[in-house]
N, C-alpha and C positions, 0 to 999 in steps of 0.2 A: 742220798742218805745224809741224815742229818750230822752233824760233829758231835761228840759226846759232850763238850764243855760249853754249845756254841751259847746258852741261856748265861753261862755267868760271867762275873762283872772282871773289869780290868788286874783287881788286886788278889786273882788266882796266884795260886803256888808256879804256876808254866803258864806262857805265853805261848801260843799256837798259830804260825802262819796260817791266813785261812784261805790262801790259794793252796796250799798243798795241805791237806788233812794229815795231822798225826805229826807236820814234823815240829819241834821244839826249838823255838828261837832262843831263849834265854831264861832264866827261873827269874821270879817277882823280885827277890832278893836282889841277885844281878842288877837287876834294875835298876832299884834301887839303891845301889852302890854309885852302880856309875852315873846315877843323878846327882848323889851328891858329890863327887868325883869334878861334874861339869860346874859345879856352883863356885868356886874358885875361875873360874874364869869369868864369870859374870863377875865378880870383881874386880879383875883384871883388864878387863871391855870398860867398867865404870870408871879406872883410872885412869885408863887411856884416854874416854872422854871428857874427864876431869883434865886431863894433860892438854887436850886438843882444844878446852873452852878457857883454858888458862892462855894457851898460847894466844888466840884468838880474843882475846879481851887486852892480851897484851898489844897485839898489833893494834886494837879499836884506839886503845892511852896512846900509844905512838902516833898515829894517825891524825885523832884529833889536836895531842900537840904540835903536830909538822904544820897542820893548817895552820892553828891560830899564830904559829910563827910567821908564815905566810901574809896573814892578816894585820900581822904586824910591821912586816919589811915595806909592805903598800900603806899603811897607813904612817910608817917612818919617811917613806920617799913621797908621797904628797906635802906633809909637814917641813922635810926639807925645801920641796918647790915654795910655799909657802913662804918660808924659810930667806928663799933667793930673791923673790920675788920683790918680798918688803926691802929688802938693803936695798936694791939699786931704785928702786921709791926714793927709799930715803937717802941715798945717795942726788938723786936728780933732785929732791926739795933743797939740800943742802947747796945745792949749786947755782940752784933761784933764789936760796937766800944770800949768797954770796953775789949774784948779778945784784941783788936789788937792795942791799948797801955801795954797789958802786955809784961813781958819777955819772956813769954813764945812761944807767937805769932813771937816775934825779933828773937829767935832762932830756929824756926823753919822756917821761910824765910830764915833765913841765913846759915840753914843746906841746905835744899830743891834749895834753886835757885841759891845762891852764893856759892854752893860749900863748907862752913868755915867748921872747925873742930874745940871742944875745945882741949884743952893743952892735952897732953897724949895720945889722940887719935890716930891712925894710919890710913889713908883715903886709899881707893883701890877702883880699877877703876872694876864695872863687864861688861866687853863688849867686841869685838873684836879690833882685832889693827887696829890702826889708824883711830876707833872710839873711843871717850872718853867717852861716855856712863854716864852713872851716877854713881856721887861721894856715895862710901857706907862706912858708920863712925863704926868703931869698932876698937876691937884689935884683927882683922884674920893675918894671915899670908901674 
């Protein structure tokens, strides 16, 4: 047997389970009450997710600041090597400038390239002839 209401539409005055014929779940009205009842928590759901996308955008700014600080302690400590690197350069040039105002430096260019002798000395050629080969300072024969 057919239900007496089963043709009409949702916005009936009664709701009718239609596993059990005849019994009454709730009137239209009811209904909608407590639909609009539930619409305050759909608000409350929206702030939450509003809470949960704020926090989560907070973490994202933290996040990306923690890196670029990161990016920056690595790009601070190469700078430093950098840093280290040049002084003791320019520590060791400053030390070959200091050899090479001594005398000692003058007289060794001046044995080495120019050939000098000091006083006493006796110069001698070790090479074949009519190569002159290099000047060697002593007193050989």
């Amino acid at each position: 047997m057919a239900h007496p209401l089963a043709g009409t539409s949702r916005t009936s005055l009664v709701d009718y389970d239609r596993d059990r014929v005849g019994t009454v779940i709730r009137p239209a009205a009811a209904r909608r009450r407590a639909a609009a009842k539930s619409r305050p928590r759909i608000k409350v759901r929206f702030g939450r997710l509003l809470l949960v996308l704020s926090v989560a955008y907070g973490f994202f700014l933290f996040g990306t600041q923690e890196f670029r600080m990161y990016q920056l302690k690595v790009q601070e400590h190469r700078v430093q090597g950098e840093i280290d690197r040049l002084r003791r350069e320019n520590q060791d040039l400053g030390e070959q400038i200091k050899f090479m105002q001594s005398d000692e430096y003058v007289e060794k260019v001046a044995r080495e390239q120019l050939g000098l002798v000091k006083d006493g000395e006796i110069p001698y050629y070790n090479g074949t002839p009519g190569d002159p080969g290099k000047i060697k300072n002593g007193s050989g024969y």
